[in-house]
Structures are given as structure tokens and as C-alpha cells.
py3Dmol code that shows the C-alpha trace and the ligand (Angstrom):
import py3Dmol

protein = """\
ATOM      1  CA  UNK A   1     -19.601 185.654  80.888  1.00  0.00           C
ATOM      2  CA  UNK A   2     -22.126 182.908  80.338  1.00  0.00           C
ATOM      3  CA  UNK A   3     -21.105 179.298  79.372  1.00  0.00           C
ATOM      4  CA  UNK A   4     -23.151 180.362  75.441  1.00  0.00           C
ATOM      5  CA  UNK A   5     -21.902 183.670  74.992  1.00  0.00           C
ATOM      6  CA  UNK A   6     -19.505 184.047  72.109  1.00  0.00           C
ATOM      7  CA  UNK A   7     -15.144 184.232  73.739  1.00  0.00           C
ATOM      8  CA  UNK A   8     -14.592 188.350  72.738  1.00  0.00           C
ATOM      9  CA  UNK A   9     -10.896 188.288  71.958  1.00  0.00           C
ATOM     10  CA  UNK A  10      -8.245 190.399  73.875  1.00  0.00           C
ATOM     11  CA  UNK A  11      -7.133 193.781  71.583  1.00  0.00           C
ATOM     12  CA  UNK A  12      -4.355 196.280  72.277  1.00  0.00           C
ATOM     13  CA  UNK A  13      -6.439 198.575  74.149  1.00  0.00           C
ATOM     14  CA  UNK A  14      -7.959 195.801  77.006  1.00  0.00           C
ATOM     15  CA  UNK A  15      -4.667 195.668  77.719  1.00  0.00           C
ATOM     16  CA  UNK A  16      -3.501 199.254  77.853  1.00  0.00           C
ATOM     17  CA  UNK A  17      -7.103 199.600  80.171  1.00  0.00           C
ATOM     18  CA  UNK A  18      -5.417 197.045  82.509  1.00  0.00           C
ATOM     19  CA  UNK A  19      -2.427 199.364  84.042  1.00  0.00           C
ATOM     20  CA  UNK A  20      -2.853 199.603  87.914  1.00  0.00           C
ATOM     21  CA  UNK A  21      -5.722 197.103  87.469  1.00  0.00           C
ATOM     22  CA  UNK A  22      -5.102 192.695  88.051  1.00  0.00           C
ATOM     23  CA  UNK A  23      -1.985 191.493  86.564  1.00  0.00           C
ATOM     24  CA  UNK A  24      -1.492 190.681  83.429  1.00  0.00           C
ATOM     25  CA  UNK A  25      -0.336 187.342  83.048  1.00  0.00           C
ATOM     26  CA  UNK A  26       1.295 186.562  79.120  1.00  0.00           C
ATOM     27  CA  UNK A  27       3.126 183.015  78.177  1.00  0.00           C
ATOM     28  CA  UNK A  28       4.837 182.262  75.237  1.00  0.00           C
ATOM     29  CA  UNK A  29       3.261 180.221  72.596  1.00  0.00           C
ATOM     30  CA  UNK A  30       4.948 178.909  69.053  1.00  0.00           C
ATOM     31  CA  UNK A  31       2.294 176.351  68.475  1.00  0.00           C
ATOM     32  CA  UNK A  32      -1.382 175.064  67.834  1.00  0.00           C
ATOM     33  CA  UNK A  33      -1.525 173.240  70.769  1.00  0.00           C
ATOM     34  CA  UNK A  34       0.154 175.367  73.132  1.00  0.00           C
ATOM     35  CA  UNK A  35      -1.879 178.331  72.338  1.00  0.00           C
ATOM     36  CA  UNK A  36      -4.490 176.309  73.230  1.00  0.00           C
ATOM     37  CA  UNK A  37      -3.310 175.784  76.749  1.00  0.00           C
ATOM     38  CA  UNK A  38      -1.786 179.344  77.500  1.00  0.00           C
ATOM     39  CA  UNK A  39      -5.427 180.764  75.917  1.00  0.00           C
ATOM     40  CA  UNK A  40      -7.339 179.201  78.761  1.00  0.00           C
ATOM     41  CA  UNK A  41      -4.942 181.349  81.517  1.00  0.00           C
ATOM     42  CA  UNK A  42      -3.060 184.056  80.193  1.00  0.00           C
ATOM     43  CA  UNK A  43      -4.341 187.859  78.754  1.00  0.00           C
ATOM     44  CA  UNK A  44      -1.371 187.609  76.010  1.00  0.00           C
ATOM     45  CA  UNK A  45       0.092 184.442  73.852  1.00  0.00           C
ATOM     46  CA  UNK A  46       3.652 186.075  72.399  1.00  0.00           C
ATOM     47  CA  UNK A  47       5.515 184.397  69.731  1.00  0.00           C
ATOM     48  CA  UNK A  48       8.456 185.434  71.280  1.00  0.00           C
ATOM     49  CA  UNK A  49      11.490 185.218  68.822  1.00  0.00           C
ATOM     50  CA  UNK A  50      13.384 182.862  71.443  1.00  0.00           C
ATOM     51  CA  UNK A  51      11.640 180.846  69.412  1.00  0.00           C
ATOM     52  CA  UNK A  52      14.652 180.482  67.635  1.00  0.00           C
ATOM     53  CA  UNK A  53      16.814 178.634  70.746  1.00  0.00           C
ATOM     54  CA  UNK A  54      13.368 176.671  72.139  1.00  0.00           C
ATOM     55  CA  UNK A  55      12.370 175.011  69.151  1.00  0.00           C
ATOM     56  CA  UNK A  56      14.468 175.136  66.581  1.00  0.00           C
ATOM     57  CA  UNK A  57      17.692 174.509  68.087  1.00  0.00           C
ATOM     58  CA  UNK A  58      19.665 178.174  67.612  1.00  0.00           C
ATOM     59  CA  UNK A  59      22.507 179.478  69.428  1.00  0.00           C
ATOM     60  CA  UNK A  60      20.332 183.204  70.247  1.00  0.00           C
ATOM     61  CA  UNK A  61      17.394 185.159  68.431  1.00  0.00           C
ATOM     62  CA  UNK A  62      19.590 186.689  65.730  1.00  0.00           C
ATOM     63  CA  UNK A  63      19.172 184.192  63.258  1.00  0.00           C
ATOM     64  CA  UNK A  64      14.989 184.329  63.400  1.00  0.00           C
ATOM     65  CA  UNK A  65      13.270 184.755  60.133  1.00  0.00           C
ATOM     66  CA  UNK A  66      10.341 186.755  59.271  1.00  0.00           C
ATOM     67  CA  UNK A  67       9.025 183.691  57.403  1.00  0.00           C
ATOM     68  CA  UNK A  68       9.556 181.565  60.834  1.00  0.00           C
ATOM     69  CA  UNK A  69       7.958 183.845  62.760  1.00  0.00           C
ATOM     70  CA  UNK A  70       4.674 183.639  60.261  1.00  0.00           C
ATOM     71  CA  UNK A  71       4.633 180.302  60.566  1.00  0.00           C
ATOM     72  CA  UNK A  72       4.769 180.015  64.137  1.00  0.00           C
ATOM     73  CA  UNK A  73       2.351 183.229  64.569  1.00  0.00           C
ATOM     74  CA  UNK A  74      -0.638 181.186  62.802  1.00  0.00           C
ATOM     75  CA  UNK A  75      -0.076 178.196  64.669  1.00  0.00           C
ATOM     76  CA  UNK A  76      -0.939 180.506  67.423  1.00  0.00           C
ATOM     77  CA  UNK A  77      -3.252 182.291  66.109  1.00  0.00           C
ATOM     78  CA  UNK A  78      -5.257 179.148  65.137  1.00  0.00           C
ATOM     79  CA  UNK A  79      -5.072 178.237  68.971  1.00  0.00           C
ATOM     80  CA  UNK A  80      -6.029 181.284  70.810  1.00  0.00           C
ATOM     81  CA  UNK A  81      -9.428 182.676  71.097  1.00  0.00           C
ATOM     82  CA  UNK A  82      -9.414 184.732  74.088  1.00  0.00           C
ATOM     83  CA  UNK A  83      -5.256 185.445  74.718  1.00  0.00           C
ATOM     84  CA  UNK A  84      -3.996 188.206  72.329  1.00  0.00           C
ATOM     85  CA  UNK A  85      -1.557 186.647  69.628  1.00  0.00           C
ATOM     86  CA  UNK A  86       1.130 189.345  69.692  1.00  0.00           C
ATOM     87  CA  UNK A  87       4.323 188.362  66.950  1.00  0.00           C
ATOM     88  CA  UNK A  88       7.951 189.298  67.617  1.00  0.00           C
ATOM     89  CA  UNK A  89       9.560 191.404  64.641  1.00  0.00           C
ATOM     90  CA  UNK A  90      12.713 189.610  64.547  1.00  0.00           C
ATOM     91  CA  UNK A  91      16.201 190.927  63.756  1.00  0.00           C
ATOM     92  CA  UNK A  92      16.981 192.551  60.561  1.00  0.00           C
ATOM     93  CA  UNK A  93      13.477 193.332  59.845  1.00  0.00           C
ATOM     94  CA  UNK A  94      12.729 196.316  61.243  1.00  0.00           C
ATOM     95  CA  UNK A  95      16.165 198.417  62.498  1.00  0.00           C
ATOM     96  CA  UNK A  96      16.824 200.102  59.058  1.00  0.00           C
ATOM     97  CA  UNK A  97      13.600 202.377  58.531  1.00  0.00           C
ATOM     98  CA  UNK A  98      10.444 202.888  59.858  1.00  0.00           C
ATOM     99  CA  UNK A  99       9.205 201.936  56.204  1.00  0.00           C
ATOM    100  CA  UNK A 100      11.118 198.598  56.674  1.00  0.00           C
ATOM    101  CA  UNK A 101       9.453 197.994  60.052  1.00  0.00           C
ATOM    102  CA  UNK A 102       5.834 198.974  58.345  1.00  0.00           C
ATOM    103  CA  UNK A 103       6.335 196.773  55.358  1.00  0.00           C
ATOM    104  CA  UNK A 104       7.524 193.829  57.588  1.00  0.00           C
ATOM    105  CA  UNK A 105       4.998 194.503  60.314  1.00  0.00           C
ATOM    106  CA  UNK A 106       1.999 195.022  58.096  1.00  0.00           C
ATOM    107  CA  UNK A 107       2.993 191.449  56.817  1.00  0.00           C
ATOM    108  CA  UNK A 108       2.789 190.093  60.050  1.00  0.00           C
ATOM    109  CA  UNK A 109      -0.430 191.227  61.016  1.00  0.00           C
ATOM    110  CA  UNK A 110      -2.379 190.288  57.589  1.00  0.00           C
ATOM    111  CA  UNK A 111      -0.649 186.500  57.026  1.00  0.00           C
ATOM    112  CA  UNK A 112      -1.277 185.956  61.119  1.00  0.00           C
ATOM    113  CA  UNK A 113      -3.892 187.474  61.530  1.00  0.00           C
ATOM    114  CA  UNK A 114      -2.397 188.931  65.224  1.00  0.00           C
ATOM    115  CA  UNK A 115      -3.061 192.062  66.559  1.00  0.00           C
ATOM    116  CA  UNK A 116      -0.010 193.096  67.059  1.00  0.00           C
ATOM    117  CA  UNK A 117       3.834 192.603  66.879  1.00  0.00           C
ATOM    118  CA  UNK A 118       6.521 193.527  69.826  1.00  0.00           C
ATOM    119  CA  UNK A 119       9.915 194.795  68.946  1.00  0.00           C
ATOM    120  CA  UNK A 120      13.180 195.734  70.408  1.00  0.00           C
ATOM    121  CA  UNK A 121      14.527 198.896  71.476  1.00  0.00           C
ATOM    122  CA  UNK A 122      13.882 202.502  73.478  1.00  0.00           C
ATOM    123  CA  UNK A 123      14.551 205.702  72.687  1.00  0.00           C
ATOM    124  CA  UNK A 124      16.700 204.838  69.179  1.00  0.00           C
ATOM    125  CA  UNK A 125      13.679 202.949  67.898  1.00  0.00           C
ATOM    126  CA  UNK A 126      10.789 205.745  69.376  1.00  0.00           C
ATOM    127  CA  UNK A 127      10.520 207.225  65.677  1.00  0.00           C
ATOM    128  CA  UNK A 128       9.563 203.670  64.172  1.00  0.00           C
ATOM    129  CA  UNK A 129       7.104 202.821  66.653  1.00  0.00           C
ATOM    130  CA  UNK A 130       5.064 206.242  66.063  1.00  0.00           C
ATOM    131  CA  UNK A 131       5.482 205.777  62.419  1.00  0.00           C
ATOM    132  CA  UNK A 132       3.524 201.948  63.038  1.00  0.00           C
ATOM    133  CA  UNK A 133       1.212 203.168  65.420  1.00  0.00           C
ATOM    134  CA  UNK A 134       0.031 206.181  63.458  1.00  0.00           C
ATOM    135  CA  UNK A 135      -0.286 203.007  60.799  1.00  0.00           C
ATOM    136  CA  UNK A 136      -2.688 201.042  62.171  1.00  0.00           C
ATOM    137  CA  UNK A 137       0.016 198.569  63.722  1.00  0.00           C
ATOM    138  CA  UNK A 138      -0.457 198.198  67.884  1.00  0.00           C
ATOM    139  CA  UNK A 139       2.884 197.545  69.194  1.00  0.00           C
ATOM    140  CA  UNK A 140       4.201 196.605  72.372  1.00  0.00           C
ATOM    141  CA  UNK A 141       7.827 197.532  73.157  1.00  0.00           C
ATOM    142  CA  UNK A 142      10.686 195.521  75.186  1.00  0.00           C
ATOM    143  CA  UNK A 143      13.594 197.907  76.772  1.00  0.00           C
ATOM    144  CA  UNK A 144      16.622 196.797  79.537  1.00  0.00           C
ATOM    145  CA  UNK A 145      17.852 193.684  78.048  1.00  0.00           C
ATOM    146  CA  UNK A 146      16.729 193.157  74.482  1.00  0.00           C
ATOM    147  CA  UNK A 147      18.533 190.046  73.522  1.00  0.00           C
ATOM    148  CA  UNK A 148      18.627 190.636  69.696  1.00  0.00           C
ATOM    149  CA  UNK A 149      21.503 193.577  70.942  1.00  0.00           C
ATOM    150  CA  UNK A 150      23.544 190.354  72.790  1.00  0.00           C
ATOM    151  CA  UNK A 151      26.387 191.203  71.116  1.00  0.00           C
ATOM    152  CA  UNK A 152      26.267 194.848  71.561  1.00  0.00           C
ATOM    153  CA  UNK A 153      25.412 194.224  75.203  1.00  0.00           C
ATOM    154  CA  UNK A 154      28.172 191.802  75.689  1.00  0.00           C
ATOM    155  CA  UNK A 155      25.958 188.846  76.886  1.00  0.00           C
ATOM    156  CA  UNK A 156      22.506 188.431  78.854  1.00  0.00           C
ATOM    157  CA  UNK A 157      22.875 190.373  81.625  1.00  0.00           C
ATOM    158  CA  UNK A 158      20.978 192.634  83.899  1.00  0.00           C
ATOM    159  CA  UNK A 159      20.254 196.532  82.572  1.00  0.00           C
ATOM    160  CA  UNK A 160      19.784 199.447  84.579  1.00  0.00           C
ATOM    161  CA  UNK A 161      22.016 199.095  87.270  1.00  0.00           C
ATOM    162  CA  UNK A 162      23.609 202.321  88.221  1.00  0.00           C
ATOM    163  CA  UNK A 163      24.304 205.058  85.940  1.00  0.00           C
ATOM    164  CA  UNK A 164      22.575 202.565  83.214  1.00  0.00           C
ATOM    165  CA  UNK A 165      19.393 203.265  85.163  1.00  0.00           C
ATOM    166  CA  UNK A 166      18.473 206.712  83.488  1.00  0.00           C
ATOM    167  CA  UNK A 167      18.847 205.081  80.235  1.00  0.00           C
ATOM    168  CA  UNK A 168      16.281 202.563  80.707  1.00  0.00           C
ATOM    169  CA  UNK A 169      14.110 204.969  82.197  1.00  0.00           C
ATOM    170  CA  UNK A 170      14.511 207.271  79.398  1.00  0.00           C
ATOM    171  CA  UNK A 171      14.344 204.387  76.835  1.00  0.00           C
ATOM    172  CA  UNK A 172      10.742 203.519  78.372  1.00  0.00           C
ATOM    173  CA  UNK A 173       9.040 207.017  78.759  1.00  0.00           C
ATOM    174  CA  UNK A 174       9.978 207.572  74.545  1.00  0.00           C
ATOM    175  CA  UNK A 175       8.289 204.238  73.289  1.00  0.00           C
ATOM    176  CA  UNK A 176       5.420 205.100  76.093  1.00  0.00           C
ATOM    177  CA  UNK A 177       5.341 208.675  74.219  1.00  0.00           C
ATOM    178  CA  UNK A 178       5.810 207.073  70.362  1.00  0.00           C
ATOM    179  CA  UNK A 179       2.659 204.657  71.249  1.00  0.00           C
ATOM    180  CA  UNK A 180       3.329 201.508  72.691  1.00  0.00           C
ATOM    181  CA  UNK A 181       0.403 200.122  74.527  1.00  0.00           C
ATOM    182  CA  UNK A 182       2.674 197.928  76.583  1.00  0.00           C
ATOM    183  CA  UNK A 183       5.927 196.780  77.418  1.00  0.00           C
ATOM    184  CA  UNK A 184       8.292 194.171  78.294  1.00  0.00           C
ATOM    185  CA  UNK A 185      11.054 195.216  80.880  1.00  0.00           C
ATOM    186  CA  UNK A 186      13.565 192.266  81.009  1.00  0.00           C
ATOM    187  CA  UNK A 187      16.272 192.119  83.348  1.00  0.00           C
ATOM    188  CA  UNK A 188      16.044 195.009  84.927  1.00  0.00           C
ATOM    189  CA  UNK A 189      16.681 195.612  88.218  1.00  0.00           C
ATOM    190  CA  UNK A 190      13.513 195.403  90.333  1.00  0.00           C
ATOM    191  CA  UNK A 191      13.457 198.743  92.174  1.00  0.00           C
ATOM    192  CA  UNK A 192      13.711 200.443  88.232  1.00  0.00           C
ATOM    193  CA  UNK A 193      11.419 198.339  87.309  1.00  0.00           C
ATOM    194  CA  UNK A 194       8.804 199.456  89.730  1.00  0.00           C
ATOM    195  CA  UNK A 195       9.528 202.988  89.274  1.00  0.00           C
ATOM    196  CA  UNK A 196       9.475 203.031  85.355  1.00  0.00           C
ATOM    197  CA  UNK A 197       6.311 201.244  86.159  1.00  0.00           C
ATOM    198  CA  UNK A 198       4.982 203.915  88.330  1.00  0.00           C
ATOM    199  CA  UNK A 199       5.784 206.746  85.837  1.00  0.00           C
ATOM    200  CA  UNK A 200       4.501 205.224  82.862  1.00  0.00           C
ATOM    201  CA  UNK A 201       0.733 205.114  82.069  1.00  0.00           C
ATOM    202  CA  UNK A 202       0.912 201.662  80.255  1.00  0.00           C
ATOM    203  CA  UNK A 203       1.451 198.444  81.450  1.00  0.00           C
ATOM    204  CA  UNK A 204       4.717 196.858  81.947  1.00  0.00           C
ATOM    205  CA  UNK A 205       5.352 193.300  81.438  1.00  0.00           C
ATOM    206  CA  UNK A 206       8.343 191.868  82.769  1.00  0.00           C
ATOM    207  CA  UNK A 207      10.781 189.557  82.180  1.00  0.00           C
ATOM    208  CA  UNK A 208      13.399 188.822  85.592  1.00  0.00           C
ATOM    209  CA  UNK A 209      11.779 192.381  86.986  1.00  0.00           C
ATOM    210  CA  UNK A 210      10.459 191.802  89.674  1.00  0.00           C
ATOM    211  CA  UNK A 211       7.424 192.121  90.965  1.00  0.00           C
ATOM    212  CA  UNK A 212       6.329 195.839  91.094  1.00  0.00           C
ATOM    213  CA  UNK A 213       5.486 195.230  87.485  1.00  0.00           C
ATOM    214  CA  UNK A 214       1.749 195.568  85.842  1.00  0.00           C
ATOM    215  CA  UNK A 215       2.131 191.520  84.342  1.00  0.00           C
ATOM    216  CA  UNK A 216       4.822 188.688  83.760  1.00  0.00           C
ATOM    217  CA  UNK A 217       5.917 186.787  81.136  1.00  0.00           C
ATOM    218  CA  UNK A 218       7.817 183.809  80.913  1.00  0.00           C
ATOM    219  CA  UNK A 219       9.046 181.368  77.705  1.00  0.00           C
ATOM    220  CA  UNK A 220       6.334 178.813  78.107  1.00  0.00           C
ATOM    221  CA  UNK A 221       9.204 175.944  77.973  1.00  0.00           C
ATOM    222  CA  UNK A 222      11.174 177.246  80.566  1.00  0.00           C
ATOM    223  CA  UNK A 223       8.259 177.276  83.299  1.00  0.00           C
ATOM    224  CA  UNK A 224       7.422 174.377  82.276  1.00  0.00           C
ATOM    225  CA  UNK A 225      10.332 172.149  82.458  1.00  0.00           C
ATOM    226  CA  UNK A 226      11.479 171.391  79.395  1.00  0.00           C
ATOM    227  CA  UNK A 227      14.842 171.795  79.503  1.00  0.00           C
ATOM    228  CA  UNK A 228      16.612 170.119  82.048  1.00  0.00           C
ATOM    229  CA  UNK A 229      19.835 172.371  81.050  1.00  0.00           C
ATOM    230  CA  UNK A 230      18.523 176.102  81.112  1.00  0.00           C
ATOM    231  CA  UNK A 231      17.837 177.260  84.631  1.00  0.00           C
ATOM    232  CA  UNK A 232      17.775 181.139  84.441  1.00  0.00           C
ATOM    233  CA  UNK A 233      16.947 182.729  88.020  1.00  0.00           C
ATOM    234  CA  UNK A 234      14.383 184.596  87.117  1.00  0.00           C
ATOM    235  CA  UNK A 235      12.329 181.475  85.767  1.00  0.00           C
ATOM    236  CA  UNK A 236      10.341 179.594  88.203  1.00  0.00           C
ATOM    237  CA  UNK A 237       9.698 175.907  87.530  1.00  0.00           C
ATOM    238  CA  UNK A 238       5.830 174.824  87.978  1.00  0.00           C
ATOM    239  CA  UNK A 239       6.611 171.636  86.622  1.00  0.00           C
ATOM    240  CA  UNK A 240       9.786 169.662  85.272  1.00  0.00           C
ATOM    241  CA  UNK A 241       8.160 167.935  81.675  1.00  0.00           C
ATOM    242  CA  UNK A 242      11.506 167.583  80.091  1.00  0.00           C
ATOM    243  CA  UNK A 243      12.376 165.027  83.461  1.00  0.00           C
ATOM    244  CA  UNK A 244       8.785 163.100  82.751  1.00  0.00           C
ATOM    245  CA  UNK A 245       9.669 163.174  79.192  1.00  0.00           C
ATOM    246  CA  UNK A 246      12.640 161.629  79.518  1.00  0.00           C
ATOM    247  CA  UNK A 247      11.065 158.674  81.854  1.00  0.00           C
ATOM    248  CA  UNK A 248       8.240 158.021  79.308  1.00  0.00           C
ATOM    249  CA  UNK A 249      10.775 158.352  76.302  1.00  0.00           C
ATOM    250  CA  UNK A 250      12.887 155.475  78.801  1.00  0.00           C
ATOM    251  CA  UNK A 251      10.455 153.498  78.986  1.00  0.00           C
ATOM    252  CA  UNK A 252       8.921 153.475  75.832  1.00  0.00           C
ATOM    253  CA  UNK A 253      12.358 152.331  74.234  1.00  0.00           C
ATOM    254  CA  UNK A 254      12.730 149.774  76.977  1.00  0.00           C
ATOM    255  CA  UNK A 255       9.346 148.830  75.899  1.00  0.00           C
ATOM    256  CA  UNK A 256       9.678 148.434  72.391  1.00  0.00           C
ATOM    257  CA  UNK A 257      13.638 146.325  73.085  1.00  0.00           C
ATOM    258  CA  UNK A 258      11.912 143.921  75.122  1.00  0.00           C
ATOM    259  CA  UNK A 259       8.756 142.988  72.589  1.00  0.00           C
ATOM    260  CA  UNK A 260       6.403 144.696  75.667  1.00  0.00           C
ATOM    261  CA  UNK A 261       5.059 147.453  73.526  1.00  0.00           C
ATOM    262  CA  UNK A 262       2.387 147.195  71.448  1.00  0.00           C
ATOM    263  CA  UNK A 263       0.180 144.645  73.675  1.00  0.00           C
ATOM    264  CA  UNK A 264      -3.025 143.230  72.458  1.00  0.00           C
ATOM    265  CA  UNK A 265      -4.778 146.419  72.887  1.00  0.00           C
ATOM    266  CA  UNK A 266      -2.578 149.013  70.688  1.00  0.00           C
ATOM    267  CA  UNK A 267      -3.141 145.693  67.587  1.00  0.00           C
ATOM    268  CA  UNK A 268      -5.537 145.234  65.491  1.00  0.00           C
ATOM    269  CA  UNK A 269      -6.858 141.482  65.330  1.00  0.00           C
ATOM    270  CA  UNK A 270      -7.102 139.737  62.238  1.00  0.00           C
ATOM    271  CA  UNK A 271     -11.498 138.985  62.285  1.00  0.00           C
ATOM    272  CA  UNK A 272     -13.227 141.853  64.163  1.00  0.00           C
ATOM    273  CA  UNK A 273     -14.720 139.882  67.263  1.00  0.00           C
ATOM    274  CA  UNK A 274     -19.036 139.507  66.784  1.00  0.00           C
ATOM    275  CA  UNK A 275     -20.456 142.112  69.505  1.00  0.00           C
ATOM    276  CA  UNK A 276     -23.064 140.147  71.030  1.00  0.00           C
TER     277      UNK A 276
END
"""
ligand_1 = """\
8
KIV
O 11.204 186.195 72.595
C 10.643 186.122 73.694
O 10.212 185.047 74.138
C 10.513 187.345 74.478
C 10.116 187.203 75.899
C 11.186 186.572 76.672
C 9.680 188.487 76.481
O 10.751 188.394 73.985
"""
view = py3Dmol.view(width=600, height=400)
view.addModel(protein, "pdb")
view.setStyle({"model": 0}, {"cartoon": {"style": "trace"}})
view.addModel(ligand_1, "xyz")
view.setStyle({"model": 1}, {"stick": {}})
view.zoomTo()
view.show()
């Protein structure tokens, strides 16, 4: 692509074209400024619902609102150009119907303005995802651990080990045959995950998968840094933020006690000097 020619943005089916080709690399965004950064690297900008615990402080994903996740999707939306916005349905809005999950969907896509919206669940949600798909609604499914069933599941842990591995295989060949033109496999076991990517014909994304998968995705915070308390073992560190956030926020206060901050240059003097 030339430096002039017009940024074509990503759509659901570049990236169901992309199984078996380069990896696709997705980030979460839940902001202007983020989507900015992740649009410049990454095929996919998600507005996961964990943006529930990363920015606004909540214990897990259950208590994400459709109205939050509006909010959040245009910030993104507004940022990314190239990377596919793609909006978490969150809990509660569409488990009870497939005509719940089109109304709340089809809001989603026209006050975003995102392509597409990614929801939980395999073979018990296969007959909602064929009923959005057939709709005009692209969505991308996430199967093994879906953390909006953490109670049901009794915690974050790994899916698919053992007898639990048919299930997730089974869970990811329905939403494959409802539609989906992707999915998210989190937690699961990595030799699953390379098989369930070897039988389906779309792309998997995953999540603590391993690396047999068709792309990755990671909560942009938690790759970044940003928490100095949250260290799950599937998320790699490329830089530690929260620790130079915490020396600049140190400093600045330490600034600010001890009259050092503003100097001369941050003020504004009294008779604008003459330029000569
Ligand atoms: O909500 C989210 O951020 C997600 C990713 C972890 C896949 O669903």
C-alpha cells in the first residue's frame, strides 16, 4: 500500500480469509487513544468485556452493561482505522433468546459503528449465533473458558482437560457450523487447542492456548504492565507501565511537596518577553 492510498478497514471476512495464512495478532482496546496504538499493529481491536475489572474497577465481567460497552466501543471505533473494532455482548444481554441477542447486537453495531460483536458460549448458544449471522450480524465466538460462566465453572481455570476435551471440541465445530467467522479459545489446553484448530476452517484466536493457534489475543493492560498485581501465566509482559507509572506519579508528588514543580517553563510570565 502506498503512503496516499486511502487505510481499507479490516471486515469479518479478511479475517475468516486469514486461517492457515500469518497470524492474526488482536489486542484489547476500551479507548480513543489506545485504539490508536493497537490500530497501527494488530488485525483486531476487541472491546473485551474485562473491561469491567481493567478500567472500571469490578470484581469479574458479570456486572458489564450494554450501555458501557457502547461507550467504550466508540471510543474505539473513533481510534481504529485499519484494526477491526469487534464489541463484547456482555452478560444478560444475549443468553435468553436469539431475538434478545439480535435486538442487543443490532444495537451494538449501529451506535458503534463495529463490525461485529463476540459472545460467549458453544454448542448451547449455536442456535443464536445462526439466527445473528443469517441477520446481518458477523460474530466471532469464545469457547473453553468463557469467564461470564465463572460461577458455573467454579473459577478461571483451564477447559478441556480430559474427558472435558470432547466438549470443547464439540462446542467449537457447532459455532464454526452456526457461522462464526472466528474464535477465541481461552484456556484451553494447548494440544486441544491445536487440534480444534486443525479441524476447524476458521481462525482461532487464543487466549492461554498455546501456540498452534491461527492468532493471539491478550488484554492490552496486562501485556503492558499495568498492573503490578495481576500476573496470569499465560500473559507475557513487554513492558511494566504500571512500575514507570508509579515512579513518575512519585516523583511528580515529591515535586509538587517540595515547590520543584512547575519551574519557569510550565508558568506563564506576567509581560510576554519582545521577540527580537
Ligand atoms: O473480554 C476480553 O477481554 C476477552 C478476551 C480476554 C478474549 O474476551
Amino acid at each position: 500500500m502506498s503512503a496516499t492510498s486511502p487505510v481499507r478497514p479490516v471486515l469479518p471476512p479478511d479475517i475468516r480469509a486469514r486461517k492457515g495464512t500469518d497470524p492474526l495478532v488482536v489486542l484489547t482496546a476500551y479507548s480513543t487513544p489506545v485504539a490508536r496504538l493497537v490500530d497501527a499493529h494488530c488485525d483486531i481491536a476487541l472491546v473485551g468485556d474485562s473491561v469491567g475489572m481493567v478500567i472500571h474497577g469490578l470484581p469479574s465481567t458479570l456486572g458489564v452493561t450494554l450501555e458501557m460497552m457502547i461507550l467504550h466501543g466508540r471510543a474505539v471505533v473513533r481510534g481504529a482505522q485499519r484494526a477491526m473494532p469487534v464489541i463484547d455482548m456482555p452478560f444478560g444481554s444475549y443468553e435468553e433468546s436469539p431475538q434478545q441477542a439480535f435486538r442487543n447486537a443490532s444495537r451494538l453495531l449501529a451506535e458503534t459503528g463495529a463490525p461485529a460483536v463476540k459472545l460467549e458460549g458453544g454448542v448451547h448458544m449455536a442456535e443464536t449465533i445462526a439466527f445473528l449471522t443469517a441477520r446481518g450480524v458477523p460474530v466471532m465466538a469464545h469457547v473453553g473458558l468463557t469467564p461470564q460462566a465463572v460461577n458455573t465453572l467454579g473459577g478461571y481455570k483451564v477447559v478441556g482437560r480430559a474427558e472435558e476435551a470432547e466438549k470443547v471440541m464439540a462446542d467449537a465445530r457447532a459455532i464454526e457450523e452456526a457461522g462464526a467467522f472466528s474464535v477465541v479459545l481461552e484456556k484451553v489446553p494447548q494440544g486441544l487447542a491445536g487440534r480444534i484448530t486443525q479441524t476447524l476452517a476458521i481462525p482461532t484466536i487464543g487466549i492461554g492456548a498455546g501456540v498452534d493457534c491461527d492468532g493471539q489475543v491478550l488484554v492490552v493492560d496486562d501485556m503492558l504492565g499495568l498492573f503490578t498485581d495481576f500476573r496470569p501465566k499465560f500473559v507475557k509482559r513487554y513492558a511494566e507501565l504500571g512500575r514507570a507509572a508509579d515512579v513518575a506519579i512519585a516523583t511528580f508528588a515529591a515535586e509538587v511537596r517540595s515547590r520543584g514543580f512547575p519551574a519557569a517553563e510550565h508558568s506563564f510570565p506576567d509581560v510576554v518577553p519582545v521577540k527580537k
